[in-house]
N, C-alpha and C positions, 0 to 999 in steps of 0.2 A: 302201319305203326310198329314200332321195336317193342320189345318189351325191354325191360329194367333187368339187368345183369346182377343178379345176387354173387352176395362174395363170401369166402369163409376165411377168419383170421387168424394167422400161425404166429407163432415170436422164433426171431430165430435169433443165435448166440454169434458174434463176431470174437472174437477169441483172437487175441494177438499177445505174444509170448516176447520174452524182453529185446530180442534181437526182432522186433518187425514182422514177424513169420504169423499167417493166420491159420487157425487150425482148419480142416477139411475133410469132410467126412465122405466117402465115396456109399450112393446105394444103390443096389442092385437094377435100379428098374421095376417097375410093374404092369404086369400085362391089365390090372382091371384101369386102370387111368391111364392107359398107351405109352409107360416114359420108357424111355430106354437108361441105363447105367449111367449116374451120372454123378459130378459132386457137387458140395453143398453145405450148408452151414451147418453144426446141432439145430435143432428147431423142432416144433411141431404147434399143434393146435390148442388153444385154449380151453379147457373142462368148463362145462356147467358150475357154477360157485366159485370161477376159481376165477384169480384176475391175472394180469399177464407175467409179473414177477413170479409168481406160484408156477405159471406155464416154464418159464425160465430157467428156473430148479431144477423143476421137474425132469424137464426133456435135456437138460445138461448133469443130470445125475443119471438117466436111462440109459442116454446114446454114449457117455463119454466114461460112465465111472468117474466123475469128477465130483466128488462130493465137498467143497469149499470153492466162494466164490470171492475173490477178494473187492472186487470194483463189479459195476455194473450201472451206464447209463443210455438213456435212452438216445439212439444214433438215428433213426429217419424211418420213414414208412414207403413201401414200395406195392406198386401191382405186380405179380408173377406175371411170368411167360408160363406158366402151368395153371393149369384149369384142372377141378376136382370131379370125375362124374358120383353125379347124388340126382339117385330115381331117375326121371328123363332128362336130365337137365347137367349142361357142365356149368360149374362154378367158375368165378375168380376168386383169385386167392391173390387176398392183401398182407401183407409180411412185415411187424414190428419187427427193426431189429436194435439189436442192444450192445451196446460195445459192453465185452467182459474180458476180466483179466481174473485170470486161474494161478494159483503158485506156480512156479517154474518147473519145481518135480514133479508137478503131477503126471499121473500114469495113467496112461489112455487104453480105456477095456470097452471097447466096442459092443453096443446091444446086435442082437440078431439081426437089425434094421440096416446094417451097413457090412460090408466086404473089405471098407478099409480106412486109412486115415493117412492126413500128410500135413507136416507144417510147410508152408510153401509161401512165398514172398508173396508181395500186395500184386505185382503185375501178373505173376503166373495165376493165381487165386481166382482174379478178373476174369482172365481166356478162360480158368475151369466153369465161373456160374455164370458162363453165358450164357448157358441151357436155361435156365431159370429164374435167373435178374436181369433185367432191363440195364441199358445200356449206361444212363443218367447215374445210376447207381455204382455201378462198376466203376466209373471214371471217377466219382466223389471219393469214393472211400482207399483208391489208390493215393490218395492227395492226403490224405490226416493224419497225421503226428499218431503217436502212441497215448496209449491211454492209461494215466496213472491217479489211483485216487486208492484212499487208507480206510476206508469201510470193507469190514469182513465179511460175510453171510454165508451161514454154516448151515448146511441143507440137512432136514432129515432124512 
């Protein structure tokens, strides 16, 4: 008999700037969860109390120094190709992600979490989160239009 595969749930930030370019965060790798250097969206995991817009903020005011967010909707849910280890056990890891649109000038100040950053077209974007999005995904999100909507949200 299998057991039941527990999952842990991150939100991650799709970020597309007015020429089509999605932002990309490069991070290092870590030896306790085995990844090697790789890139990837803003993102991270959801707080106790906290619901996924609050995750959203959050982890795009940490990773990015982006503190306004002008649009933000919700674009699909995916399984990683990344597994968490927690106690004996690896995780899967399900991944809200959110289409967001940032001002144009915004200025990207990278947290500790990352070594780098690149705005990079929808097809190059795909080949970089191969490592950690599934296939379905990558091909969807090559295909969709830009994302323009007039609600502001102003992060603390």
């Amino acid at each position: 008999m299998t057991e039941n595969k527990l999952f842990h749930v991150g939100i991650k930030a799709l970020i597309e700037n007015q020429q089509g370019q999605i932002l990309l965060l490069k991070a290092p790798g870590w030896k306790k969860n085995n990844t090697s250097p790789h890139w990837d969206m803003p993102g991270g995991r959801i707080q106790e109390g906290k619901d996924a817009i609050d995750a959203l903020r959050r982890e795009i005011r940490e990773e990015t120094g982006v503190t306004i967010i002008q649009s933000h909707a919700f674009f699909t849910a995916v399984i990683s190709n990344h597994e968490i280890p927690f106690e004996k056990y690896m995780l899967g890891l399900v991944l809200m992600i959110y289409k967001v649109k940032i001002p144009e000038n915004s200025r990207i100040i990278l947290s500790d979490e990352h070594i780098d950053y690149e705005w990079v077209d929808k097809k190059e974007a795909a080949k970089r989160l191969a490592n950690k999005y599934p296939p379905e995904f990558r091909k969807n999100f090559i295909r969709t239009s830009k994302l323009f909507h007039n609600m502001v949200l102003y992060i603390r």
